[in-house]
N, C-alpha and C positions, 0 to 999 in steps of 0.2 A: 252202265259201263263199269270198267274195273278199274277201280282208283289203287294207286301206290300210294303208303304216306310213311315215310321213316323220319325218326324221330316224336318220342309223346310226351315231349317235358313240358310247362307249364303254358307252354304256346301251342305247340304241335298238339298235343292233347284236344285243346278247344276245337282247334282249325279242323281235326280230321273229326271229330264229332258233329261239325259243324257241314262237313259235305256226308256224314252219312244221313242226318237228321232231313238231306234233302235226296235221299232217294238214291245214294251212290252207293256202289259195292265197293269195301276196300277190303284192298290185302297191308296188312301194318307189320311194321319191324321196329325195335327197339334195341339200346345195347342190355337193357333193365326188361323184362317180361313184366311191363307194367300197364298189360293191353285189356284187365280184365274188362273195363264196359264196352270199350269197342268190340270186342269178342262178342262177349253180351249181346251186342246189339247189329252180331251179322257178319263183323269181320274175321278173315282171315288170320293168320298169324304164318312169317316167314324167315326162316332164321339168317338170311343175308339179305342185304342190298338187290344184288343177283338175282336170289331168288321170288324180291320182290317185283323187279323190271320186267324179269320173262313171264308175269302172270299179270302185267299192268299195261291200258293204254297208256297211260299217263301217269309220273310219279310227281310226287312232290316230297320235298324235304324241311324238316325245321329243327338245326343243326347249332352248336353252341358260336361254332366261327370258321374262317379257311381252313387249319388242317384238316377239321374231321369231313367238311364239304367235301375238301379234295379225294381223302380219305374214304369214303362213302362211296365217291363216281367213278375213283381210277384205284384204286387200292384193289387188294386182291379180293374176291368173290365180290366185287363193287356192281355200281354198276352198270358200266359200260358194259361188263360181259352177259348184261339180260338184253341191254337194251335191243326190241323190235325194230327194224325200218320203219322209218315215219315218226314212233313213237317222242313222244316229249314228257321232259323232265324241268319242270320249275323247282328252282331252292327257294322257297321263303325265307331263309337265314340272314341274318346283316353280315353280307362278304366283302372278300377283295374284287373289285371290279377284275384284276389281273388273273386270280385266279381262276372267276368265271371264263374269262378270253380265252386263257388255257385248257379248262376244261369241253367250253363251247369248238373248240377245234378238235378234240379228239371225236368228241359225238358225233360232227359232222362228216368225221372221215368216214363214221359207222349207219351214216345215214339218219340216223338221232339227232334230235332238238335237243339242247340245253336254252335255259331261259334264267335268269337271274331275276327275284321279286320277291325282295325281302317287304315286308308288311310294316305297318306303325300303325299302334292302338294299343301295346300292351297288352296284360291277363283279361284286364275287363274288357277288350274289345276285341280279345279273342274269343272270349268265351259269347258277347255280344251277339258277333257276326260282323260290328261297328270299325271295320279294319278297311285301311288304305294299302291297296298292295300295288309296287309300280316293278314294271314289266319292263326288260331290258330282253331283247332276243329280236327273233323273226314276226314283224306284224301278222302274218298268217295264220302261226301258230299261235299267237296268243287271241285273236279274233274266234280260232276253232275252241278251242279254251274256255273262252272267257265264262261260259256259263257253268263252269265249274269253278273259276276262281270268284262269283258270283255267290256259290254256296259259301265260301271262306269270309269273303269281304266285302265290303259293300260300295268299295269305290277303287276296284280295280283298272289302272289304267297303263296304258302302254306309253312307255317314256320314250324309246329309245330303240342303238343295235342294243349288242351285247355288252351287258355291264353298266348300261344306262342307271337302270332300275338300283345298281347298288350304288353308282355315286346319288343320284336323287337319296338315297336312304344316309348318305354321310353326309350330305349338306343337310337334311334336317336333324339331324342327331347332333351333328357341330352345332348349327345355331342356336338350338337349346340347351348345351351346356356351355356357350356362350354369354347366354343368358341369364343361365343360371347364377355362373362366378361374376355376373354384375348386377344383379340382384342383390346377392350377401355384401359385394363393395357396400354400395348404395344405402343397404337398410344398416347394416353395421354404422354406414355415416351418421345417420335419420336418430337410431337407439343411443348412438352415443353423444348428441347434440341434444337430447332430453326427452326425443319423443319413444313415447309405448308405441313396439310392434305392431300391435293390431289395429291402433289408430291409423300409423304411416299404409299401413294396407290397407283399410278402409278408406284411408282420403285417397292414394292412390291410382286404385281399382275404379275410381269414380272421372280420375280424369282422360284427358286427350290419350294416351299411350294403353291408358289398363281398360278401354272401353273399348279400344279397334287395337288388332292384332299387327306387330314388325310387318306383315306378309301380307295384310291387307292393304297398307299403304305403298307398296311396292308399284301397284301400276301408275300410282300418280307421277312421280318423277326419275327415278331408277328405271325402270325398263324399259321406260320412250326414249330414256336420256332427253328428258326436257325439264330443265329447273326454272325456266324463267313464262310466267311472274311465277314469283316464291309465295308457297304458303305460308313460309316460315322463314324471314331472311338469316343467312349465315352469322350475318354481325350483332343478331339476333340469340343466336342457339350458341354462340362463340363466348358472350357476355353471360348468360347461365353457365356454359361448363366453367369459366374463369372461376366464377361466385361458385358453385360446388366444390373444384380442386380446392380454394380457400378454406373452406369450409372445412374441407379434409384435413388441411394443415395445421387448421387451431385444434382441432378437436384429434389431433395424434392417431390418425386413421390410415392406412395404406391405402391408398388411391391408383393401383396401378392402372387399369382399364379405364378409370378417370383419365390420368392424362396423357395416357395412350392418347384419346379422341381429341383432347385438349392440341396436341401437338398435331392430329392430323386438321381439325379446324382451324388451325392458326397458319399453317401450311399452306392450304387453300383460301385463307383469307388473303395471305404474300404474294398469289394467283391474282387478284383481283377480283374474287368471286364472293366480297363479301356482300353484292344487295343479289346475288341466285339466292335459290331456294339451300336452307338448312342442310340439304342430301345433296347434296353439291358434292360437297367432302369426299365421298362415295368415287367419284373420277379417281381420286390418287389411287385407290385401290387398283381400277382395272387398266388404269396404266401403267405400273407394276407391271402387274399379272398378265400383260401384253395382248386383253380381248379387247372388241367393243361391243358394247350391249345396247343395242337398239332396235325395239320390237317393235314391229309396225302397227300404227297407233288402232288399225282395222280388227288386225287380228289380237290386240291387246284389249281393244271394249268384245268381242266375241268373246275369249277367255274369260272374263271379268262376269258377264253376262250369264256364261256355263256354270260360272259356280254358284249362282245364285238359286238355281235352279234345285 
């Protein structure tokens, strides 16, 4: 079949190598004429958006952010004005969910798919094949799909409607730079209370938290919403964060994300929740944020199960 793939920067390059390497024809567009191996090796070359649609069942895109997505699909020689009836178009770009919604309704007026599935894996899992790409659109069309988003990545799944695909790509991009600025809290603490870097990481790395991932422990009590018995009681995890903030204050360290947690553990201890489980805490959140999170214990050991796989 006749693949689209605009954009060949250090992502889009791998990705669209990666579906010709499996037997697809593309036709490629770039703002930079930087298509020489794909040429090389079979593809096309189209000087718009446009003109890439109307010679494509399927496009795909890997774009720097919203403007130029938008840019790309509704912008003038874009491409909406190639796209075929029927035809689909996935952005693998990290977007605005909004502006997928927005876009995904113009296409539908045209009879066209838009699909939003932005990828995580980075360069090396571009070039890999070692990519997560999550699917925000019409189940149909991303089922007719999939074995071309198969050539791209190796754990293509369908999240959602429209725009799924790009919040699942901001909640794991927040959580890791989340992460990230409590890591430097933390080891800043660790370096200035006398211990070397590579020790605190090597001791680290060795315990309960650096051996199983945030997300692996998520089906234990966060997604059943069941904390009790606790693996880890609050008055527990409440009595460590105290003794770190401390820690922090002798050793002249900014602790904000410390006692960020510090005051939301102390909060839910005031609850009465100090013998639940440690992720107890976790409640103030989403009552706030006005959800409930309760995933049926059936379909959570199934999940759990799939990934193991």
């Amino acid at each position: 079949m006749q693949i689209g793939f605009i954009g060949l920067g250090t992502m889009g390059a791998s990705m669209a190598a990666n579906a010709q390497k499996a037997g697809h024809k593309l036709v490629v567009s770039d703002l930079r004429q930087a298509a020489a191996s794909h040429l090389a090796a079979g593809a096309t070359w189209a000087d718009t958006p446009e003109a890439v649609a109307a010679q494509a069942e399927v496009v795909f895109t890997s774009l720097p952010g919203p403007p130029e997505v938008e840019a790309v699909a509704l912008g003038p020689s874009g491409l909406l004005g190639g796209m075929r009836r029927g035809a689909a178009w996935f952005d693998l770009s990290t977007n605005s969910p909004s502006t997928m919604r927005k876009i995904h309704a113009a296409f539908a007026e045209k009879g066209a798919h838009a699909l939003d599935a932005p990828v995580s894996g980075g360069p090396r899992g571009a070039a890999s094949g070692k990519l997560a790409i999550w699917v925000g659109g019409e189940q149909a069309v991303f089922d007719q799909w999939k074995p071309v988003l198969d050539a791209i990545g190796d754990q293509a799944r369908y999240v959602g409607p429209i725009g799924a695909g790009s919040v699942a790509k901001l909640v794991h991009n927040m959580f890791g730079y989340i992460m990230t600025t409590g890591l430097a809290e933390v080891f800043t603490m660790g370096v200035k209370a006398g211990i070397e870097p590579l020790a605190i990481w090597e001791a680290v790395r060795q315990g309960a938290i650096g051996r199983r991932g945030a997300f692996d422990a998520m089906p234990d009590q966060f997604l059943p919403d069941q904390y009790e018995p606790p693996a880890f009681a609050l008055r527990l995890a409440h009595k460590d964060v105290s003794l770190a903030v401390a820690l922090g204050r002798e050793m002249g360290v900014p602790m904000r994300l410390a006692n960020m947690v510090h005051a939301e553990m102390t909060e839910a201890m005031n609850r009465g929740w100090q013998h639940q489980d440690s992720r107890v805490a976790m409640k103030l959140q989403t009552e706030r944020a006005g959800v409930a999170i309760r995933v049926d214990p059936q379909r959570l050991a199934e999940a759990v199960e799939g990934m193991k796989r």
